[in-house]
C-alpha positions in Angstrom: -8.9 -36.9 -46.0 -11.0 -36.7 -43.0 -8.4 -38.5 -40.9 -6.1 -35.8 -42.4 -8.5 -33.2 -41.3 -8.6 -33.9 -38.0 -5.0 -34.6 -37.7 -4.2 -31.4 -38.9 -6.9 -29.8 -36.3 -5.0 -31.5 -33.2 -2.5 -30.0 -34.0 -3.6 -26.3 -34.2 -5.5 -27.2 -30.7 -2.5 -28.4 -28.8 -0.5 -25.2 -30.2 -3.5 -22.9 -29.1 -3.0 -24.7 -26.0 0.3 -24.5 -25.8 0.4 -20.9 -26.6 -2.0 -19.9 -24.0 -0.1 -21.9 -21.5 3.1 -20.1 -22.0 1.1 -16.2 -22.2 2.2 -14.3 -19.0 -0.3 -13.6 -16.2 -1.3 -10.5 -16.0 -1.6 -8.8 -12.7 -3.6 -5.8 -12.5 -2.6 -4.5 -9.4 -4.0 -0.6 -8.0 -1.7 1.9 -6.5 -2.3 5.1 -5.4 0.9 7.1 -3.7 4.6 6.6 -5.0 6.8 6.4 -2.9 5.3 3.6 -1.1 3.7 1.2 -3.4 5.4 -0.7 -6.0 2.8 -1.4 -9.4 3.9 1.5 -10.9 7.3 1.3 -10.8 7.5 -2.2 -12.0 7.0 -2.1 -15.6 9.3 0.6 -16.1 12.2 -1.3 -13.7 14.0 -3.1 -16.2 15.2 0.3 -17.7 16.9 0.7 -14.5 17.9 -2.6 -13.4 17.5 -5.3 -15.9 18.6 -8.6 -13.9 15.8 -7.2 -11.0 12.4 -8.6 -12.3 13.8 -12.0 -13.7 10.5 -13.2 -13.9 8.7 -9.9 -15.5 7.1 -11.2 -19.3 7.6 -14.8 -18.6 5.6 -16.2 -15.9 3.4 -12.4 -15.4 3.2 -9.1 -16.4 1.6 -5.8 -14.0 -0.7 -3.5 -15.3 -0.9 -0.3 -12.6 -4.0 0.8 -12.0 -4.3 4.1 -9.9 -7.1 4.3 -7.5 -8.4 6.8 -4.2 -7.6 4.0 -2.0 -9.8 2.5 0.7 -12.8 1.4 0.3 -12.8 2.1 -3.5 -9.5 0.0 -4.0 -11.8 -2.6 -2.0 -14.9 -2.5 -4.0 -12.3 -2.8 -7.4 -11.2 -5.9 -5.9 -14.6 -7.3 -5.2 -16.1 -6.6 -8.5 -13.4 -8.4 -10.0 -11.6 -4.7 -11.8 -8.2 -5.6 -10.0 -6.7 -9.1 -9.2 -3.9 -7.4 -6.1 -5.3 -5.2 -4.0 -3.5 -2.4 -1.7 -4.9 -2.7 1.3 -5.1 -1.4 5.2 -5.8 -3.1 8.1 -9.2 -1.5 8.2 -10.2 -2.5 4.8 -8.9 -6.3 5.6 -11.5 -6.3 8.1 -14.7 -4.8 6.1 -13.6 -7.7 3.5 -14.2 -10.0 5.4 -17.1 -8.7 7.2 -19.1 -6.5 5.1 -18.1 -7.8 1.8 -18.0 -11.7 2.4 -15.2 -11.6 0.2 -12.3 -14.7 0.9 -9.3 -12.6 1.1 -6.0 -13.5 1.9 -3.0 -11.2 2.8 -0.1 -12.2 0.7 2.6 -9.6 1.4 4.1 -6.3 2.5 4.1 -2.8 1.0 5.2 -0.6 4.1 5.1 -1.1 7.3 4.4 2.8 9.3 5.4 4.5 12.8 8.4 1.4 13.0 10.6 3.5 15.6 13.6 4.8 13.4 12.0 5.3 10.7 9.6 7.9 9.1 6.5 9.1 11.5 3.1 10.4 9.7 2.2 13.2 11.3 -1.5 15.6 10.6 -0.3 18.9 10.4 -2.0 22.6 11.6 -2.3 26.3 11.0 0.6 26.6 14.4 -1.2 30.1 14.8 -5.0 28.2 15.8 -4.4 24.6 16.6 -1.9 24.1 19.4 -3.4 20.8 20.4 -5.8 18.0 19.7 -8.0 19.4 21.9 -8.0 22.8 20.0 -9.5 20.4 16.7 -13.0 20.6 18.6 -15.5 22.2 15.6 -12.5 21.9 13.0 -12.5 20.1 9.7 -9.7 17.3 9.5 -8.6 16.2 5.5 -7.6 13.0 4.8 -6.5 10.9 2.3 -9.7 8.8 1.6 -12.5 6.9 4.1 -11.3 2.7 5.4 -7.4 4.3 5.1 -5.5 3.9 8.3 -5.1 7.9 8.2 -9.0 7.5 8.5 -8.8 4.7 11.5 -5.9 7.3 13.2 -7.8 10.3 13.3 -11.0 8.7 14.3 -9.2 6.7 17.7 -6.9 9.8 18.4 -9.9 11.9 18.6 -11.9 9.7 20.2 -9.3 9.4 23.0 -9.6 13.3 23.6 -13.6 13.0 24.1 -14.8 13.7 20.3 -17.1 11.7 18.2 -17.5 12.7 14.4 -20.1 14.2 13.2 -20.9 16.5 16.9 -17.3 17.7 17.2 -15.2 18.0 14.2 -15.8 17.1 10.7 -13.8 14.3 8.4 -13.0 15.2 4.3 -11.8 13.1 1.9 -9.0 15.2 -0.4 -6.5 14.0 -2.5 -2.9 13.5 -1.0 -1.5 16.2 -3.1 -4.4 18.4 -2.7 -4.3 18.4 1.4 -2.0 21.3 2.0 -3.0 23.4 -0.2 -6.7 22.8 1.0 -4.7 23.6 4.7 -3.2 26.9 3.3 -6.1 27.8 1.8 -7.9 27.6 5.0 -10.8 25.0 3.5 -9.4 22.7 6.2 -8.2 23.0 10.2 -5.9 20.0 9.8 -4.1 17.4 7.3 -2.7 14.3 7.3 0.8 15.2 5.1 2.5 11.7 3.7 5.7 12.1 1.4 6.7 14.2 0.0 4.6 16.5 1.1 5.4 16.4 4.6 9.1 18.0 3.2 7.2 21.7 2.5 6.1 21.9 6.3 8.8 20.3 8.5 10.6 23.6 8.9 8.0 25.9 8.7 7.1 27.4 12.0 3.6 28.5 10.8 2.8 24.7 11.0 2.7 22.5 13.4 2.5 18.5 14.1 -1.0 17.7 16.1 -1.0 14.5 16.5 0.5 11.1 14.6 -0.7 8.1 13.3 1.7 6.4 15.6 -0.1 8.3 18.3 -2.9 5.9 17.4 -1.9 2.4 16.4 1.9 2.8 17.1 3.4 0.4 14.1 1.2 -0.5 12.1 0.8 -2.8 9.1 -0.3 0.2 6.8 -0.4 -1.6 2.8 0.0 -4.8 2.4 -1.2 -6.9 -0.7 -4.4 -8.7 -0.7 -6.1 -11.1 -3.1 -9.1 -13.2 -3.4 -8.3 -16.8 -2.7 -9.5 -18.5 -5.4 -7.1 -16.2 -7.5 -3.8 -16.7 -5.3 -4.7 -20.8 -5.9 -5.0 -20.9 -10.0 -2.0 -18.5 -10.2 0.0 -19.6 -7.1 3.3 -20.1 -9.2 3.2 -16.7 -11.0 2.1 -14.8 -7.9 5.7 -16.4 -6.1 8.1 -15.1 -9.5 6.4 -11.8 -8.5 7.3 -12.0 -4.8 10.8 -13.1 -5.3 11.1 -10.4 -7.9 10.2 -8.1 -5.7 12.0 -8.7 -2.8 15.1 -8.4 -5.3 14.1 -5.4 -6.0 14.1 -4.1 -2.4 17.7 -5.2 -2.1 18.1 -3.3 -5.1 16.5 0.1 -3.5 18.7 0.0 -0.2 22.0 -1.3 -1.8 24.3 1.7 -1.6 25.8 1.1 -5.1 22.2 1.4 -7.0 20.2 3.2 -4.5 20.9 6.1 -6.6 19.3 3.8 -9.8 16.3 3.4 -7.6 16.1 7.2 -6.6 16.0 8.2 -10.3 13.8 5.9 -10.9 11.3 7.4 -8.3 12.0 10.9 -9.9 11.4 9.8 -13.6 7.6 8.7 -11.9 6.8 11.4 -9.9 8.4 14.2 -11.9 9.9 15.0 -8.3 13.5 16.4 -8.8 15.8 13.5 -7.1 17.5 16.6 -5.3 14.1 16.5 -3.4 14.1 13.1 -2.7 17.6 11.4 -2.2 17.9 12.6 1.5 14.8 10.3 2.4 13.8 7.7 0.3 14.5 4.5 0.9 16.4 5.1 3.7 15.5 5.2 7.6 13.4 8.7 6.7 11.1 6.5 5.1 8.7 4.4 5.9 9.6 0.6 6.5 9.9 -1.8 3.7 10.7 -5.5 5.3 13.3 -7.4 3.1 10.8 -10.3 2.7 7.6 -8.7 2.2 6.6 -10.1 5.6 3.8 -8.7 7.3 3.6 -9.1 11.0 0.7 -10.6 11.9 0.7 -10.2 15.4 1.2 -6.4 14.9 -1.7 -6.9 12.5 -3.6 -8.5 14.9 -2.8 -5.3 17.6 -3.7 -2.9 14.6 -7.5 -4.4 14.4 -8.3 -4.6 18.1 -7.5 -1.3 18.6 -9.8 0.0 16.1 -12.5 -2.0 17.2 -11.7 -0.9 20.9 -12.0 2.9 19.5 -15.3 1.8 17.6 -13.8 2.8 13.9 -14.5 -0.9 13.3 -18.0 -2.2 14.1 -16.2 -5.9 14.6 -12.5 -7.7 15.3 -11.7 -10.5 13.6 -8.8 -13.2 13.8 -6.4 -12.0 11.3 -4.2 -15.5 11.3 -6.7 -17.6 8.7 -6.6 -14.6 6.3 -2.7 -14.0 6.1 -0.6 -16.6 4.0 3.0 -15.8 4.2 3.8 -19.4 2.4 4.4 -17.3 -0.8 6.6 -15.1 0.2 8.8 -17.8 2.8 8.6 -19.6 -1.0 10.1 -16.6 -2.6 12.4 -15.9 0.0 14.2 -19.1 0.4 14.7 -19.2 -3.4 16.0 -16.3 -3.3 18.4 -16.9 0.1 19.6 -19.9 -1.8 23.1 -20.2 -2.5 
């Protein structure tokens, strides 16, 4: 009996174990801006394009979670909340330095100010701000604080002469709450991102100030980050996600489903695709690379020039915390014939 007992208890171990070995990772991964970032728009793909995510429910599953961005989406990631983090250049760096935490950069979002494509430009009142130097003693909004709109304002400003707090004043707003804060006058200047750059480019009672290009020129804006330990116990899922995703970017651009994609976008945003098929995902958007590759050189350009405008208090070398094996994984299943 006991023999049978423990036969029979084997057996409901090894299919627990078998069970919990075939449940899908699940990837908690923040976002807080569409277009631009993907975690939202992944669970609902497969309504759209059902051969995209091949991997989706068998190897891992996403679970958006919207944050502010910056150093919020960093403190998430350190207190273990998310497991892929969306991250700037800016917040690589205080990772590393501030937070001790092991991170490791394992892929693009968008890469911004890439000539022929789509330029970020902070936007005025054209009838009191002419110039940068006309933002002495004005309020500039931003998105949120360790944001590379954050790092741009700060070096642009610092190039004209002005340090923060003594000459001008930085707010954190919301993304869709920056121009009305602008034409409500609570604010001198904001940094407008899609698609809310759209309501001001032919407006004549606003004007561009200055760009984030003006600051960095490309740079590396999002690009996904996870703690090491977690990229090693889930390397194989993490991969099925990277070559899922890069199918999905062929999907975007392809002219014969690029519509698919734009509804998609639309069905998310609640954005009328009439306002958004003359620009997204095309050359008057930002730039998504095919692989997911981030540059790391450009990277490395990105964080010595904000330590060289003080915005960082250190540089570090960016090469031990980027590993682009996952996605060259990804991407040569994916090339394979």
């Amino acid at each position: 009996m006991m023999k049978t007992w423990l036969a029979l208890a084997g057996t409901m171990l090894a299919t627990a174990a078998t069970t919990a070995q075939a449940e899908p990772l699940k990837i908690r991964a923040d976002w807080n801006i569409v277009p631009g970032q993907f975690a939202p728009l992944i669970p609902t793909l497969p309504q759209y394009a059902p051969d995209v995510y091949r991997h989706y429910g068998k190897s891992y599953i996403v679970e958006p979670l919207k944050m502010q961005g910056g150093g919020a989406t960093l403190t998430a990631l350190a207190v273990g909340e998310t497991d892929l983090s969306t991250l700037s250049p800016q917040t690589l760096v205080l990772g590393v330095t501030n937070a001790k935490l092991d991170l490791h950069v394992i892929g693009q979002q968008i890469t911004t100010e890439v000539p022929g494509y789509l330029q970020t430009y902070f936007w005025a009142r054209s009838a009191e701000v002419k110039s940068v130097a006309d933002l002495k003693g004005k309020v500039i909004g931003i998105s949120v604080r360790g944001s590379n709109v954050d790092a741009a304002a700060h070096m642009v400003m610092a190039k004209a002469g002005f340090t923060e707090p003594r000459d001008y004043q930085v707010v954190e707003i919301s993304f869709p709450a920056l121009l009305p804060s602008l034409d409500a006058k609570k604010i001198d200047a904001a940094v407008l991102v899609p698609p809310f750059h759209l309501r001001v480019a032919d407006n004549p009672a606003y004007t561009k100030v200055f760009s984030v290009g003006d600051a960095f020129g490309p740079v590396e804006t999002l690009m996904w980050m996870a703690k090491a330990d977690f990229i090693a116990k889930n390397r194989a899922a993490l991969v099925d996600f990277l070559e899922d995703n890069m199918r999905m970017r062929r999907w975007m651009f392809d002219p014969k489903t690029h519509a698919d994609a734009i509804k998609q976008v639309s069905d998310q945003t609640k954005v009328p695709v009439e306002g958004l098929a003359s620009w997204v995902y095309s050359t008057g958007d930002y730039y998504y690379d095919p692989h997911a590759k981030v540059d790391v050189a450009r990277l490395q350009k990105n964080v010595n020039d904000m330590k060289g405008a003080g915005v960082i208090p250190t540089a570090i070398d960016v090469k031990p915390y980027v590993d682009m094996s996952l996605v060259e994984e990804a991407a040569a299943r994916l090339d394979k014939p």
